[in-house]
N, C-alpha and C positions, 0 to 999 in steps of 0.2 A: 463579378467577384465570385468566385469559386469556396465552396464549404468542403471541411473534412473534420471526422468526427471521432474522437477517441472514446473508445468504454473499459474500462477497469472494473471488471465482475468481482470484488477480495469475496471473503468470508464474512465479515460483517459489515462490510459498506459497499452503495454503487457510487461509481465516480465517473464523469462524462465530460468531457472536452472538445467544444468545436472552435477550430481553427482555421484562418482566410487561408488566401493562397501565398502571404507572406510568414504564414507562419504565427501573426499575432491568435492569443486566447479572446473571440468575442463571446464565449459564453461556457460557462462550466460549475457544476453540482455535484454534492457531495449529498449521499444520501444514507443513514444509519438504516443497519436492518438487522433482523435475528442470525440470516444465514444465508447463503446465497441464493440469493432469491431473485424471479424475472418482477415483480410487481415493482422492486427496490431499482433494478435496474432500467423498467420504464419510465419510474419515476423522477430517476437521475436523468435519463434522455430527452425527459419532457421539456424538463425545467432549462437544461442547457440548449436546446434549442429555441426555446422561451425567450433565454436572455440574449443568444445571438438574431432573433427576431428570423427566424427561418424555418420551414419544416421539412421532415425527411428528405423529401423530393428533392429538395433543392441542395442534397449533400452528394459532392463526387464520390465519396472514397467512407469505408468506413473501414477500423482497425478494431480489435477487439483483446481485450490480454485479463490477468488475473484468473484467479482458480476457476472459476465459469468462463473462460474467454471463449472453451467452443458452445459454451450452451445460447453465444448472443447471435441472434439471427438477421441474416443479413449483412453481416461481417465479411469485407472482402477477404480479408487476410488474419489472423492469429499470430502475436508474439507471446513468446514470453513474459514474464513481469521483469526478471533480468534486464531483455532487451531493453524493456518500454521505461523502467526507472532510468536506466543507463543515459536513453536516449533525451527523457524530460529532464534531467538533472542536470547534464551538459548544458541544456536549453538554459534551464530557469538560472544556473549561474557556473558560466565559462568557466575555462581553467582547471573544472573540478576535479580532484584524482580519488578520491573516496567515497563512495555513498553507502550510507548504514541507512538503510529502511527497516521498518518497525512495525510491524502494519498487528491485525485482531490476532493471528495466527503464526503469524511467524515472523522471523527476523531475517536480513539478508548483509552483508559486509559485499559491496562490489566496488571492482577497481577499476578505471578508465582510463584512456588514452586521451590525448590532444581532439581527437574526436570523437569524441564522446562513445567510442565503441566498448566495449567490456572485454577488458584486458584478462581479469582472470574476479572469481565469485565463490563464497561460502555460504551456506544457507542449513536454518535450521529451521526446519519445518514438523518433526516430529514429537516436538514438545513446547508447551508452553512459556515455561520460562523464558522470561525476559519481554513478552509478546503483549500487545493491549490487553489479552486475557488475563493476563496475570497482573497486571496494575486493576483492575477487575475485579480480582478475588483478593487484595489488599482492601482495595477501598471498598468492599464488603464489611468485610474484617472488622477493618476501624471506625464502620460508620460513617462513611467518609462520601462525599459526592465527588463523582471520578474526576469533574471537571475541576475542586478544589484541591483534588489530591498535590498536586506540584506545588504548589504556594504552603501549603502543609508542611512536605518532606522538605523544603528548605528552610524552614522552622527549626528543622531538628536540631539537637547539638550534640546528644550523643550518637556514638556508635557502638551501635548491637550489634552481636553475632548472628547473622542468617543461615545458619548450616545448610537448609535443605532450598534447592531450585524448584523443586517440585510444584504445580499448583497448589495439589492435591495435600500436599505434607505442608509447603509453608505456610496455609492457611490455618494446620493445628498449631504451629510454630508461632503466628502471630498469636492467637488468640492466650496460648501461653503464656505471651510477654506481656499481653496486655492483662493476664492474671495475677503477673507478677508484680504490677502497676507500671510502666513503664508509659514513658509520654506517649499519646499517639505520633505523633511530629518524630520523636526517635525512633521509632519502629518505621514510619512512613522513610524517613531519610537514610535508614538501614537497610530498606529491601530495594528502594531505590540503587544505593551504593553498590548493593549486593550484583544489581542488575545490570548495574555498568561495568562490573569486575567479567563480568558472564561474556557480555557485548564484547568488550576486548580481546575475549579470547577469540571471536568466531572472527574478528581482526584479523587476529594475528594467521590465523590459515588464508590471508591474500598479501598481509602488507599493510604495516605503518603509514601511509603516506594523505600529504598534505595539499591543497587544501579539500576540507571536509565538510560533505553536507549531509544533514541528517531527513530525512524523509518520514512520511509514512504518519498517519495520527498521534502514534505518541510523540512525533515533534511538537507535537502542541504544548506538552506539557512541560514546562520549563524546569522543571527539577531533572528530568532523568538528559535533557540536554545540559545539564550542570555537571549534575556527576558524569557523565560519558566523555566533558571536557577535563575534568579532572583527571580520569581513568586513563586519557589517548596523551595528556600532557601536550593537547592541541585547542585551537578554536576550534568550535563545532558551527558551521552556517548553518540556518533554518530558512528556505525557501518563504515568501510571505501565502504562497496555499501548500503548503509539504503533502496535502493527502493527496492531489489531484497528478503528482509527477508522473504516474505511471500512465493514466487516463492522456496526459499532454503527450510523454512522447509518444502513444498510440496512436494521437493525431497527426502527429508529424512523421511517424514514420506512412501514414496514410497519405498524408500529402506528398512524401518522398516515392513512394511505390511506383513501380515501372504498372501501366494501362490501369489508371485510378479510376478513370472514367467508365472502363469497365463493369458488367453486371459481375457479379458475386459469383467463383465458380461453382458450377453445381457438386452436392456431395452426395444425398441418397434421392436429388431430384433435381432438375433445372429451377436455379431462382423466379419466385414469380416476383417480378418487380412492380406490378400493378397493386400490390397488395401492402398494410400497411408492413413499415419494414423491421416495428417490434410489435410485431400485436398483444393487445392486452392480456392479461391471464387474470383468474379468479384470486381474489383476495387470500396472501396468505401461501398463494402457492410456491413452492421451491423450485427452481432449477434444478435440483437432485433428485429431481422425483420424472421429470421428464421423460427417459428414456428406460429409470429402474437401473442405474447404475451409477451409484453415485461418487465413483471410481472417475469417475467424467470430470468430473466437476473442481478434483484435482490435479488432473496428469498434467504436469511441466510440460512433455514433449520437448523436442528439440534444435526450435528456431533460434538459436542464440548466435548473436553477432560476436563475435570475436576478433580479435586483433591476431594477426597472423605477425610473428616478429621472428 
């Protein structure tokens, strides 16, 4: 039986996926961290290789993607997050033609074909709004523990007006409303709404279409999956791990790759394969600190699959 291993570097989480040679998940972690960070990311590879009962060695292929994808070593190949959602999202549930992923930093609307290639993609990346970050600086706000935030904001009953998207502005904006006495639960179910109206737009730059899955950790939280179906006037599917889709199709596109078995190509040295294939780093330390440019740690580049039509 044949190993291959997906790594998903985001911004605030490591995600790891190893997959046989049919493509099942036997083992995969989700790991919360400050920033993108190699300790978070050994620590998601540990544990997933823990639970598929294997180590390094015994992995053909490894794929790497998310804002650190080039900083994981030992990576044969680098996708996109595009790519890698596109690719785990067709996986985890057929048929799909929409994926909204949501991830600490940014939001993405991708559209797919019958196989799972990516048809056509919007992304916002340079603000927080709508992003884990900003259900963040809400559930600051209200005092609110991020993991209760959802069961909260569908508490609400009124609707407030959120004028500004801003992290930065809506958190004086809450704090406002909450001076005005306003439930916490309306305010929660208000920025929520707010945030689905926002999502929709970055929709509508690929396309309406049906059926749709929502990715990324803030699927977890079942308010801003409520309002997003109200918002698309669609079902929204939630994968049963939605944070891990990018890290899966990593793997699978790792098990797909033409010479998996292959060592890793060299880039400023020939791979040592005798060595471990994520070695440890000192507690704390950053993958943006690695090389002093932490310009790295987010360039997309441009591996994207696309459907030629």
């Amino acid at each position: 039986m044949t190993h291959y291993l997906g790594v998903d570097l985001g911004s605030t989480t490591a995600k790891a996926v190893v997959v046989d040679d049919r493509g099942a998940v036997v083992g995969q972690s989700v790991v919360q961290m400050g920033a993108v960070s190699r300790l978070g990311m050994q620590t998601a590879v540990d544990a997933a290789l823990a639970e598929a009962g294997i180590s390094e060695h015994d992995l053909s292929a490894t794929v790497s993607t998310g804002y650190g994808r080039k900083l994981v070593p030992g990576a044969h190949r680098t996708f996109t997050e595009i790519t890698c959602h596109a690719r785990g999202a067709a996986a985890m549930c057929p048929g799909v033609k929409l994926i909204i992923d949501i991830g600490g930093q940014d939001s993405k609307a991708i559209t797919v074909d019958a196989s799972g290639l990516v048809d056509d993609f919007a992304m916002n990346d340079r603000c927080a709004s709508g992003t884990g970050r900003f259900y963040e600086v809400l559930a600051r706000a209200i005092e609110c523990d991020i993991e209760d935030l959802g069961e909260l904001a569908l508490a609400g009953q009124q609707n407030l007006e959120v004028s500004s998207m801003c992290a930065t502005f809506a958190e004086t904006e809450i704090i406002s409303m909450l001076a005005e006495g306003h439930a916490t639960a309306d305010i929660a179910a208000s920025v929520h709404r707010a945030v689905a109206g926002r999502t929709l737009a970055l929709v509508a730059q690929v396309g309406r279409h049906a059926p749709v899955v929502m990715t990324g950790g803030v699927a977890r939280n079942p308010a801003a999956v409520r309002f997003l179906e109200r918002a698309l006037d669609l079902e929204v599917q939630v994968p049963e791990h939605p944070q891990i889709t990018g890290a899966y199709g990593a793997a699978l596109l790792a098990m797909e790759s033409p010479g998996a078995r292959e060592a890793p190509a060299a880039s400023d040295g020939d791979a040592d394969t005798s060595e471990r294939l994520f070695p440890p780093a000192p507690p704390g330390h950053s993958c943006t600190d690695c090389d002093g440019h932490a310009g790295g740690a987010v360039h997309l580049g441009a591996s994207i699959a696309l459907r030629r039509g």
